[in-house]
C-alpha positions as a printed NumPy array, in Angstrom:
array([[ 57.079, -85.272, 180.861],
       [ 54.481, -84.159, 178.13 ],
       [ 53.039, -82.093, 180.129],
       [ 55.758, -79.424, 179.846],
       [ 54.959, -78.423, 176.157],
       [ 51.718, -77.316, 177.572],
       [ 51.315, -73.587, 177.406],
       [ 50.53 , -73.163, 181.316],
       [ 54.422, -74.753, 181.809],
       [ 55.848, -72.614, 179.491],
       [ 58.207, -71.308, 181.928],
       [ 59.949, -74.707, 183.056],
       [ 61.342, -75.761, 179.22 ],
       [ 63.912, -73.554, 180.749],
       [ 65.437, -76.13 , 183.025],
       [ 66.516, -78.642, 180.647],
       [ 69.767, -79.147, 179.192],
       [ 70.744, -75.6  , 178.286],
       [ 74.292, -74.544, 178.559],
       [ 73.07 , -70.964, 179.559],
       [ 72.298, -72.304, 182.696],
       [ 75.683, -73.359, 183.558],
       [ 78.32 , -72.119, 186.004],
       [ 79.174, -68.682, 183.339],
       [ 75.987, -67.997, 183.461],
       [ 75.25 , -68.484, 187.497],
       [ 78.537, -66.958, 188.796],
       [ 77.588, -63.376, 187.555],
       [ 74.364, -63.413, 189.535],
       [ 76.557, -65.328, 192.395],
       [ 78.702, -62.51 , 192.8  ],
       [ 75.339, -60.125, 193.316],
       [ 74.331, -62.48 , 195.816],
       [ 77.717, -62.   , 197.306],
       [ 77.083, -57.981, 197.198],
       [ 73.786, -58.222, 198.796],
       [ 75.355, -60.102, 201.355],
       [ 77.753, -57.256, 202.279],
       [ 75.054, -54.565, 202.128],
       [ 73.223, -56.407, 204.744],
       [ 76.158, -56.666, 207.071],
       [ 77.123, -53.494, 206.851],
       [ 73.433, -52.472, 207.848],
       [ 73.844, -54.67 , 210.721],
       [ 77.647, -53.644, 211.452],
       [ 76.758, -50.309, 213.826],
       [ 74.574, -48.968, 215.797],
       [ 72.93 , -46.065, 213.862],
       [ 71.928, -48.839, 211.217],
       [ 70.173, -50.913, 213.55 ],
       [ 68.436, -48.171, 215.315],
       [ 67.158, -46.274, 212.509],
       [ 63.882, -46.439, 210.81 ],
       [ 65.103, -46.312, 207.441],
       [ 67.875, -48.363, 207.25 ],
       [ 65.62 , -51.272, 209.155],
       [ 62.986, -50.706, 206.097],
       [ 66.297, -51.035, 203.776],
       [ 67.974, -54.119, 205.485],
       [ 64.062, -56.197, 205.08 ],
       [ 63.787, -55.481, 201.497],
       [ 67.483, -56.234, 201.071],
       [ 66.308, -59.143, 203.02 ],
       [ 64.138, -60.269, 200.938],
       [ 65.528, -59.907, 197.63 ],
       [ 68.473, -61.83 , 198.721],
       [ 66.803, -64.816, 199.715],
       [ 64.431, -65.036, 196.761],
       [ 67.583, -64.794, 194.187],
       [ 69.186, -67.463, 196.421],
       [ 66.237, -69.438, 196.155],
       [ 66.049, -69.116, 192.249],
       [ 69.685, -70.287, 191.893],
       [ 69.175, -73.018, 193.902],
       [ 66.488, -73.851, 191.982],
       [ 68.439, -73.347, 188.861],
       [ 71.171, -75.189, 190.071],
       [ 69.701, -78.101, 190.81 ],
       [ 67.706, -78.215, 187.532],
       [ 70.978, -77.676, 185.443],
       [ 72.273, -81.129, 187.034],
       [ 69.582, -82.51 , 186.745],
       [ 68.054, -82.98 , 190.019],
       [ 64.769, -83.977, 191.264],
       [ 63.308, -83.426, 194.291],
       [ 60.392, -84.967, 196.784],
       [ 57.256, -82.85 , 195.934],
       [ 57.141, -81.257, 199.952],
       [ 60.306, -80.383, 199.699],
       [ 59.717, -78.165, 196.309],
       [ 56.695, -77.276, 198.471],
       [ 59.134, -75.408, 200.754],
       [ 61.516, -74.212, 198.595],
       [ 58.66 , -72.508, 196.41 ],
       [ 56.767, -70.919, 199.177],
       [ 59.194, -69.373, 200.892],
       [ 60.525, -67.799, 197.71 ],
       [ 56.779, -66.381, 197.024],
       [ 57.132, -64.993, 200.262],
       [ 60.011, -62.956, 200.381],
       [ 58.881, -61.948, 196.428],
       [ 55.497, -60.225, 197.847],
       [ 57.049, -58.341, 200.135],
       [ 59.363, -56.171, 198.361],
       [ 56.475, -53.821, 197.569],
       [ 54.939, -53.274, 200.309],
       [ 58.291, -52.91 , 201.894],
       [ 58.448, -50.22 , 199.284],
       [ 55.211, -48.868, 200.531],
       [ 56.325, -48.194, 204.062],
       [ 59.889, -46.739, 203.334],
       [ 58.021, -44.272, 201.198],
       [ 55.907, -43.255, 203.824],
       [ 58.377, -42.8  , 206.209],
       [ 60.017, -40.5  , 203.781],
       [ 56.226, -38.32 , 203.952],
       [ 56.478, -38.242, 207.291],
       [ 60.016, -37.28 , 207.454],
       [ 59.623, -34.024, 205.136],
       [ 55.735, -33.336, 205.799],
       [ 55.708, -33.566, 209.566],
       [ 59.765, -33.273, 210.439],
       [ 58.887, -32.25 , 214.18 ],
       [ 56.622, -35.637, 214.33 ],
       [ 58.733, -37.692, 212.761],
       [ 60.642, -39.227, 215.707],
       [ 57.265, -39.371, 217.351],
       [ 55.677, -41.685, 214.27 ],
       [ 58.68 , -43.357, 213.414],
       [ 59.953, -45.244, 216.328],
       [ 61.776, -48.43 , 216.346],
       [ 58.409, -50.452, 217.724],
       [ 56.059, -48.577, 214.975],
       [ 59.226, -49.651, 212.369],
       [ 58.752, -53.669, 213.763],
       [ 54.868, -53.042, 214.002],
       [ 55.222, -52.124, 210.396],
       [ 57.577, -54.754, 208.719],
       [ 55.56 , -57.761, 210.926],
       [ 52.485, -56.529, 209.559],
       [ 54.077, -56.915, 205.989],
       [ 55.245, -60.356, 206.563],
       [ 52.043, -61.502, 208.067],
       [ 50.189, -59.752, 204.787],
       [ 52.279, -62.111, 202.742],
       [ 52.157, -64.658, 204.958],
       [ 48.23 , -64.873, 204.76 ],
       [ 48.723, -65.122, 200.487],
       [ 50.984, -67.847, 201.136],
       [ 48.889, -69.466, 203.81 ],
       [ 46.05 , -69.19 , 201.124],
       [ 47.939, -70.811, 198.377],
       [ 49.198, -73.837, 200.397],
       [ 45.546, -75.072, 201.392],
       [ 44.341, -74.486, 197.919],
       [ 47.167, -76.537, 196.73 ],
       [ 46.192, -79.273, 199.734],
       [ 42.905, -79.242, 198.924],
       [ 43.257, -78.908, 194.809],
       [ 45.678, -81.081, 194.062],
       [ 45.987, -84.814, 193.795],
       [ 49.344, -85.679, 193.619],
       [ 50.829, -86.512, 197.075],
       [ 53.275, -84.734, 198.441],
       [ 55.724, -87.255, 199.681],
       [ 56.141, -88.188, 196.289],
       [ 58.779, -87.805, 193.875],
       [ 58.336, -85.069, 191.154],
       [ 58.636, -86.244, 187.701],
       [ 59.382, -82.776, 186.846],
       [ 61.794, -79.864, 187.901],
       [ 61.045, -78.068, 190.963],
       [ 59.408, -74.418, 190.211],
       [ 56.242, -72.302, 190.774],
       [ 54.475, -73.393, 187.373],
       [ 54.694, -77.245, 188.589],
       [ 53.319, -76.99 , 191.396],
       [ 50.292, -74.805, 190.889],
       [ 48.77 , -75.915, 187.751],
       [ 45.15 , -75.204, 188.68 ],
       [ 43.308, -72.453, 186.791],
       [ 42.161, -71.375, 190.407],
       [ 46.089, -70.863, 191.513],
       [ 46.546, -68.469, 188.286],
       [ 43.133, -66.498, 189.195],
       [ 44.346, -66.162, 192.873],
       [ 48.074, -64.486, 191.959],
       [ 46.143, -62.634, 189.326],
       [ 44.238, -60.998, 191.788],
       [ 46.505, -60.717, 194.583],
       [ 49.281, -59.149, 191.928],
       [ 46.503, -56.337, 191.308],
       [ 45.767, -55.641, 194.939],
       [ 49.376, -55.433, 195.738],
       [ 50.548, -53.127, 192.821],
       [ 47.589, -50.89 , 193.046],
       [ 47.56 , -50.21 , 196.388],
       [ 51.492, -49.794, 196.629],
       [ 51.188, -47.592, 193.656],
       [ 48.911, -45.121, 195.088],
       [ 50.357, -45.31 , 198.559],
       [ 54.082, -44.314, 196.898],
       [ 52.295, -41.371, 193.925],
       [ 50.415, -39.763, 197.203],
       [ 53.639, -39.566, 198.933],
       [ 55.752, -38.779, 196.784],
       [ 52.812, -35.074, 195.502],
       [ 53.048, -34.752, 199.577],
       [ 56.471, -34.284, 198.621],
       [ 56.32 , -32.263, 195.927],
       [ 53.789, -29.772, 197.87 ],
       [ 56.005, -29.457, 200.491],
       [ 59.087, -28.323, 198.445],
       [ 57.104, -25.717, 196.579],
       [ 56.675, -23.941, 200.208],
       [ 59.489, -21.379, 200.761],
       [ 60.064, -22.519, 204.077],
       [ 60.949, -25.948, 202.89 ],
       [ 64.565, -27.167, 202.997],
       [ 65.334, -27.822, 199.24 ],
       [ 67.946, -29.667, 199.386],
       [ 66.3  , -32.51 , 201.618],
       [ 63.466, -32.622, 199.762],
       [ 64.677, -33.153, 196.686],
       [ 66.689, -36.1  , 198.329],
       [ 63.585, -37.365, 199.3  ],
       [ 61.617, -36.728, 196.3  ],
       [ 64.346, -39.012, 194.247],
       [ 64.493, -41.277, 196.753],
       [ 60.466, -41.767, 196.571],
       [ 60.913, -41.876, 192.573],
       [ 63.238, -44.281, 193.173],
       [ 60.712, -46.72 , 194.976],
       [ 58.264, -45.884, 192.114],
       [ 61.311, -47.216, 189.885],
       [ 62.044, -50.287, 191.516],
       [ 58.347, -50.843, 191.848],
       [ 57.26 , -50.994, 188.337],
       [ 60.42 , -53.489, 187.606],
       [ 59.229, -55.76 , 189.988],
       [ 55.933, -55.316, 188.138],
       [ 57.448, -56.057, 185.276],
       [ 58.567, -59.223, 186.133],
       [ 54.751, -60.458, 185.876],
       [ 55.294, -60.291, 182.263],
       [ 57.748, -63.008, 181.855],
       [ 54.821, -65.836, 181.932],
       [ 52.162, -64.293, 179.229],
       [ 55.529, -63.216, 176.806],
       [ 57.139, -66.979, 176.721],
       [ 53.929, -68.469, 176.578],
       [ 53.178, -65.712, 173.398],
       [ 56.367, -67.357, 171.708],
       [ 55.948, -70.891, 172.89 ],
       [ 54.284, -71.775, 169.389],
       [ 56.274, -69.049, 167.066],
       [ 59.838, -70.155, 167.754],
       [ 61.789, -73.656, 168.535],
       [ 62.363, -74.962, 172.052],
       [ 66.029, -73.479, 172.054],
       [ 64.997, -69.953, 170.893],
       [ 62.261, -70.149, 173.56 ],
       [ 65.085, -71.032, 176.054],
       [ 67.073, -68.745, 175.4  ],
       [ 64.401, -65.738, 175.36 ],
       [ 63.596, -67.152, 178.866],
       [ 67.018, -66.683, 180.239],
       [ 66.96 , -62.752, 179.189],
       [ 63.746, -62.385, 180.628],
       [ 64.599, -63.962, 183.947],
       [ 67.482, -62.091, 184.094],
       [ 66.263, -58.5  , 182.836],
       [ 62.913, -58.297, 184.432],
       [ 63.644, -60.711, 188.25 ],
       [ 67.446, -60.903, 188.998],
       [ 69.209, -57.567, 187.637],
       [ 66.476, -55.367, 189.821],
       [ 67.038, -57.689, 192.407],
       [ 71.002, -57.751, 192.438],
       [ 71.251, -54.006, 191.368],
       [ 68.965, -52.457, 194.611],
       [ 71.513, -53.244, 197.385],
       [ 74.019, -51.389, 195.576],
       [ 71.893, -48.605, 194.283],
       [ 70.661, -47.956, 197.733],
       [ 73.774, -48.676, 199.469],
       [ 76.141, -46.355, 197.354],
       [ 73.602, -43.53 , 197.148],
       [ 72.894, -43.094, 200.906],
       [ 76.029, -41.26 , 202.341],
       [ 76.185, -42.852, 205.445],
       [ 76.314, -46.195, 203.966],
       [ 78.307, -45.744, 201.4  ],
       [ 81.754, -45.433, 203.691],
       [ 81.26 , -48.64 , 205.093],
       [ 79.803, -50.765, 202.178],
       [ 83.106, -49.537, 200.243],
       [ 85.198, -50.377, 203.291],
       [ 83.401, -54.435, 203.325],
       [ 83.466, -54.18 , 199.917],
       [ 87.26 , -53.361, 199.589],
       [ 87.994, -56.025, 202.203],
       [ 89.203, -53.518, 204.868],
       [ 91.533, -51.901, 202.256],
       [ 89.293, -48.505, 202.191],
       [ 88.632, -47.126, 205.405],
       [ 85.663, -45.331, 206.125],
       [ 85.992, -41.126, 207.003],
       [ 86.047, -40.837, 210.924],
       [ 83.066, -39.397, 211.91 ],
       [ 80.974, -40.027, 208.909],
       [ 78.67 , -43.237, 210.846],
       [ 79.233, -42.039, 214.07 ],
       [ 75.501, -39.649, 214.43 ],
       [ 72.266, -40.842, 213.353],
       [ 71.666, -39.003, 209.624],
       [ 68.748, -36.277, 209.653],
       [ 65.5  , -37.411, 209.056],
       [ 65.011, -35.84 , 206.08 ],
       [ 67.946, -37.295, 204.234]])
């Protein structure tokens, strides 16, 4: 167990013994789960939100932000009890919780170009974005982070000694099970890739943008929807971003402060920089798009609110 004062396991101290991790401080984060959850029926619950573009881009990165903060509380959970686990197992847990983590950017990526086609090329746009270009598009995101993954479970096969039918002596989490420099090097680099390339991909579109609404022929009102809405991606881009800060921060105050300080600056960090983005983007999205926003109130009301006839019953312009 000595090995989690090391500086490289910085992040883990946070699993032991800390009343902050108990149900008052789980149930909060529980009930965004719970909100998520409703956001992604209601994108399933009618037709025009299965069938267009858009709101398939939203329901994936919904998706995927779901799962990973379901992940992390199970995680968190079982640490706060106390739990160990057989090291495959964590094995499983982790990965797929990387996976659905590296995909929320490039998800972002797409759904901002489909907003440059949408106001740059309006009469292509049902030509571009179809419903097989939209699947084309989200499997080649998942296969992207599915490669990373792929890459990091033969490194950690190949790297590491410990076997993995064997019972961790430690709680289940990222840090211990990739201790190798070459697993830090490797996220490093991937991290980079990812946010650079999502970051130019989302500034391009969103000066396509702002070109277009400078023309006098433009419709200003949609593009300025879709110039917030790009701004928006930019937004919830550099908070995921941010989140990459959390390990060289703790680690900064690992020697300058005691183990329950430490603990306890974890916890804000965790919940600041990975769950409130996380938990807050289903119902950003949700209540600012206003064809969703009748029906999310109506699940979220439990049938108490009903929706305006006629408000979900046509597919929303494209350059909403």
């Amino acid at each position: 167990m000595s090995n989690l004062t090391q500086p490289k396991d910085n992040i883990t101290i946070v699993f032991s013994r800390n009343i902050l991790f108990g149900p008052v401080s789980v149930a909060p984060l529980l009930i965004f789960i719970y909100i998520n959850g409703v956001v992604l029926f209601t994108l399933r619950s009618k037709p025009v939100f299965r069938e267009t573009s858009r709101y398939v881009l939203l329901y994936n990165l919904i998706f995927s932000d779901t799962f990973q903060l379901a992940v992390g509380q199970l995680l968190y959970i079982l640490a706060y009890v106390q739990v160990y686990m057989i090291r495959y197992l964590c094995v499983i847990i982790v990965i797929s919780a990387m996976i659905t983590t590296d995909i929320s950017p490039y998800n972002l990526a797409v759904m901002s170009l489909e907003r440059y086609v949408a106001v740059c090329f309006p009469l292509r746009h049902s030509a571009f974005v179809t419903a097989k270009n939209t699947g084309v598009s989200i499997a080649v995101v998942w296969a992207i982070c599915g490669i990373s993954t792929i890459i990091r479970i033969f490194m950690l096969i190949l790297l590491e000694s410990m076997p993995l039918d064997q019972y961790m002596l430690v709680f289940c989490a990222k840090e211990t099970l990739f201790k190798q420099k070459l697993f830090y090097d490797f996220d490093k680099a991937f991290t980079a890739v990812t946010f650079t390339s999502v970051g130019i991909i989302i500034l391009c579109s969103y000066f396509g943008v702002m070109i277009v609404a400078r023309s006098a022929s433009s419709d200003k009102a949609s593009t300025t929807k879709a110039k917030k809405t790009v701004v928006l991606h930019m937004i919830q881009l550099l908070l995921i971003l941010s989140s990459t800060l959390i390990s060289p921060i703790v680690t900064a105050f690992s020697d300058k402060v005691d183990r329950p300080t430490l603990e306890r600056i974890y916890y804000i960090l965790f919940l600041c920089l990975v769950n409130l983005p996380r938990c807050l983007s289903g119902l950003i999205y949700g209540l600012r798009d206003q064809t969703i926003r009748p029906c999310l109130l109506y699940h979220l009301s439990f049938g108490l609110r009903h929706p305006k006839l006629g408000q979900t019953s046509t597919v929303p312009s494209n350059t909403h």
